[in-house]
N, C-alpha and C positions, 0 to 999 in steps of 0.2 A: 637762792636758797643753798643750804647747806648739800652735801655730798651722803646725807644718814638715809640709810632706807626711808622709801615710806611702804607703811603695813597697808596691806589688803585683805579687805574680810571678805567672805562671800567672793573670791578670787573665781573658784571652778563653775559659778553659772551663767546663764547665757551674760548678764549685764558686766560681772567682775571680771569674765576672760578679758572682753575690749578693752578694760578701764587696763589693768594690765597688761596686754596687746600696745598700747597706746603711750603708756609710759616708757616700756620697753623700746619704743621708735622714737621715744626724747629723749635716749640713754641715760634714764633715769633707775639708780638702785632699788629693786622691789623685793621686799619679802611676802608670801602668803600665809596668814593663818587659817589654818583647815584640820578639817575629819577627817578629809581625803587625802594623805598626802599621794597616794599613788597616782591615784586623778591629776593630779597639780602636776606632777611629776612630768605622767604624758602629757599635758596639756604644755608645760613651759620648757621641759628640759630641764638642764642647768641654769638657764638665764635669771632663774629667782631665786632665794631664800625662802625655803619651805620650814615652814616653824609649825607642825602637827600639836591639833591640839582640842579642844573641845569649850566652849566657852563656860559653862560650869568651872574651869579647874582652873584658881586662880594662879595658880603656877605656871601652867602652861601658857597665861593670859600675861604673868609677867615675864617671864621669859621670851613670848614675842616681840611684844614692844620696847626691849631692851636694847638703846641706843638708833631706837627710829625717831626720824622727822615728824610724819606726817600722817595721820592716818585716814584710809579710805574704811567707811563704816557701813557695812551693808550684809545685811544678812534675810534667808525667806520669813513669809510672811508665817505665823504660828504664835499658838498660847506664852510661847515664853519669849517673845521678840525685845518687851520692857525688860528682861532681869535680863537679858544674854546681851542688850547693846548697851545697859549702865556699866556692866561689869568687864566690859572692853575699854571705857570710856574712863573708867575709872583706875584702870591696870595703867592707861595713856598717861591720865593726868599723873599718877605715883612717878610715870618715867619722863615725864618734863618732856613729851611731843608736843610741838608749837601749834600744830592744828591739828582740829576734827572737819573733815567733810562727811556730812551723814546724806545715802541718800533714803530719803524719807517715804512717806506715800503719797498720791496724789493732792494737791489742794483741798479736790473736794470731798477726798473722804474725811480730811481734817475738819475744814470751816464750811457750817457751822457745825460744833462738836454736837455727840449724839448720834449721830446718821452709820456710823461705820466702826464696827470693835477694832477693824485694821487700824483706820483713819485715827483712835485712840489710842493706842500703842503707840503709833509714830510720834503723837503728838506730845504721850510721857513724855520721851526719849527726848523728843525736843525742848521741851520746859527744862526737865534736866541739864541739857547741856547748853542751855544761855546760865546757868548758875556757876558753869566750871570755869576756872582764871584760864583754860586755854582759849584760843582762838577757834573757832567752830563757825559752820553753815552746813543749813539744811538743804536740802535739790527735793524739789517736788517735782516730781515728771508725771505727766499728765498719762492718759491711758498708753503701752506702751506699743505700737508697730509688731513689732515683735511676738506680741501675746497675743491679746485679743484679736488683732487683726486679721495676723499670720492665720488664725484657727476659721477666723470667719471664712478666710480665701480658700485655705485648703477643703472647706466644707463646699463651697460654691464651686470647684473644681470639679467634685467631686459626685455632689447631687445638684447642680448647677442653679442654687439656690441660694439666698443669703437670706437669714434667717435670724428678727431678734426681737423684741421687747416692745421696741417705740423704732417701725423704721425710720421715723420723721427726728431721733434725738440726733442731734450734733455731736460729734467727739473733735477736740482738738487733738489729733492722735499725734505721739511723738516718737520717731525712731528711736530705736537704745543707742544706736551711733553716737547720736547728737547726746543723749545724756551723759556719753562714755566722757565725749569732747568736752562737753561743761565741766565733767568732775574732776579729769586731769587739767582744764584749765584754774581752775580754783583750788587743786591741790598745790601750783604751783606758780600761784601768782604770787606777786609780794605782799597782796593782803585782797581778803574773801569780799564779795559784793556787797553784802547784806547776810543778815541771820540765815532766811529764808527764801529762795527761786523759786518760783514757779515756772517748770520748765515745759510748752507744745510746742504743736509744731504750729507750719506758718496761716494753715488757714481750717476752719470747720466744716468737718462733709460728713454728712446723716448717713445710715446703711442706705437708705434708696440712692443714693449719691453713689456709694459703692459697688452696688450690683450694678449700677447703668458705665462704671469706670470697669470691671470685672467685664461687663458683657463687651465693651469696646474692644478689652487688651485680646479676650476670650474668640474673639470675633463669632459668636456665638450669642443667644438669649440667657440671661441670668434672671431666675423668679423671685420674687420678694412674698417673705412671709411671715406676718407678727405672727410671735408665739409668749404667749405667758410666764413670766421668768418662772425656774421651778424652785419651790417651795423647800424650803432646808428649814428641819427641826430646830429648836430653841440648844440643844444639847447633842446636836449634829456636833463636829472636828470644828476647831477655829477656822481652817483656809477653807474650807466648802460655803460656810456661814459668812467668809467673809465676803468669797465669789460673788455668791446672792445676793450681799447688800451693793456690791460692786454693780452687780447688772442691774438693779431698780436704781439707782442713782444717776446711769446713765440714761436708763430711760427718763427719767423726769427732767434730762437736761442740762446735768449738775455739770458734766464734762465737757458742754460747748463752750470752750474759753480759748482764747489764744493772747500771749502774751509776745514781747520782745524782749524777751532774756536771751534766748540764743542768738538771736543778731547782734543784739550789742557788746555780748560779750566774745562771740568766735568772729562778727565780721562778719556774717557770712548769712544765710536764711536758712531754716534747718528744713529738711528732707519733708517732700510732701507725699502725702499720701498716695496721689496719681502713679508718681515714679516708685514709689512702693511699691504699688500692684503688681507693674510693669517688671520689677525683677524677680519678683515672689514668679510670676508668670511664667517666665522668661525660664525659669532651673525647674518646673514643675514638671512629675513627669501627665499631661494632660490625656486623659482619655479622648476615644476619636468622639466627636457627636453627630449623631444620629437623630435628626430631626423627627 
């Protein structure tokens, strides 16, 4: 591929730093468009092109992608997530960038439509961008390590209990590593996999699965406890509204999936949950336990 930046949206949080991070270690040119340029700032140095900006202001949206390649399309989950990634997408297309990498939301909050307002919004975004003459793929990454996970272990740390909906649901959980590794691979391959990946990890384990991998690493007892997802108003915030439909999904089992997209595309098998724990563990600071 060419030598022209490629744009990164959603640079400054947890998943954009790596994608970023990642390019930067294949001495690849990165610009970031952001709110924050001071964040970006500390976070990269000089090693980027920081292009400040706001996705509303289509000036600042053309003047990012002004003589980039490629773009990385990711931004939080919120009521305007359709109008803020058409009008990226559409700043792209006026500047002849060869590809879009979107990453999207999970599979299952997409298919089958209905079940998730997040899962909708991705799923605009993505109709949209099979209509645009650029080159585009979506990245569905399945629940992420990083989030849900991370929050379940620092709880069981903590009150030495793991606590959720449906102990008995499966999640195919996937590292943000491994999605960082998919999205810089397919922003610079010579051409995208397919529309849309579906990205887990390598194999399915329930919360009871995890308090009994937690109580191993813990060498300690870890308790398990259904608890009723909570309840969010019809006119609650989008991201609280969306959490909820998030957690009743996973309880019904929507998330037990594991695919071979990350093998066949890195070579490789992507990060399991077990050795997750084990380094979530491993930097935590544990309190003593007291039988």
């Amino acid at each position: 591929m060419s030598n022209r930046p490629i744009l990164v949206t959603g640079a400054t949080g947890k998943l954009g730093r790596l994608i970023v991070e990642r390019l930067l270690a294949r001495g690849q040119p990165v610009r970031v468009f952001t709110r924050r340029p001071d964040a970006a700032g500390a976070l990269f140095g000089g090693a980027v092109q920081i292009a400040p900006g706001d996705f509303g202001d289509r000036r600042a949206l053309d003047a990012a992608v002004q003589g980039v390649g490629r773009l990385l399309l990711l931004s939080p989950i919120s009521a305007r997530l359709v109008t803020d990634q058409i009008a990226v997408a559409d700043a792209a297309v006026a500047a002849d960038v060869a590809r879009i990498v979107k990453i999207s939301g999970s599979d299952w909050t997409i298919e089958p439509a209905g079940n998730s307002i997040s899962g909708a919004a991705h799923a605009a975004v993505e109709r949209y961008l099979t209509e645009l003459p650029t080159e585009t793929v979506s990245l569905r990454p399945n629940a992420w390590m990083q989030v849900s996970l991370a929050n379940t272990i620092r709880l069981a740390i903590t009150n030495g209990q793991v606590v959720a909906a449906n102990l008995d649901a499966g999640i195919g959980y996937i590292d943000a590593r491994d999605i960082a590794d998919v999205a810089v691979d397919q922003l610079l391959a010579d051409r995208v996999r397919g529309r849309t990946l579906n990205l887990t990890g390598p194999d399915i384990v329930s919360f009871r699965q995890i308090a009994a991998l937690l109580a191993s690493a813990l060498k300690r007892p870890v308790a398990t406890l259904e608890k009723p997802p909570q309840t969010v108003p019809g006119d609650g915030d989008f991201e609280h509204r969306a959490v909820a439909q998030f957690v009743r999904l996973i309880a019904s089992g929507r998330a037990a999936t594991t695919t071979d997209v990350v093998q066949s595309l890195l070579g490789r098998s992507p990060r399991s949950v077990a050795d997750f724990i084990l380094e979530q563990v491993a930097t935590a600071a544990i309190p003593e336990y007291q039988p």
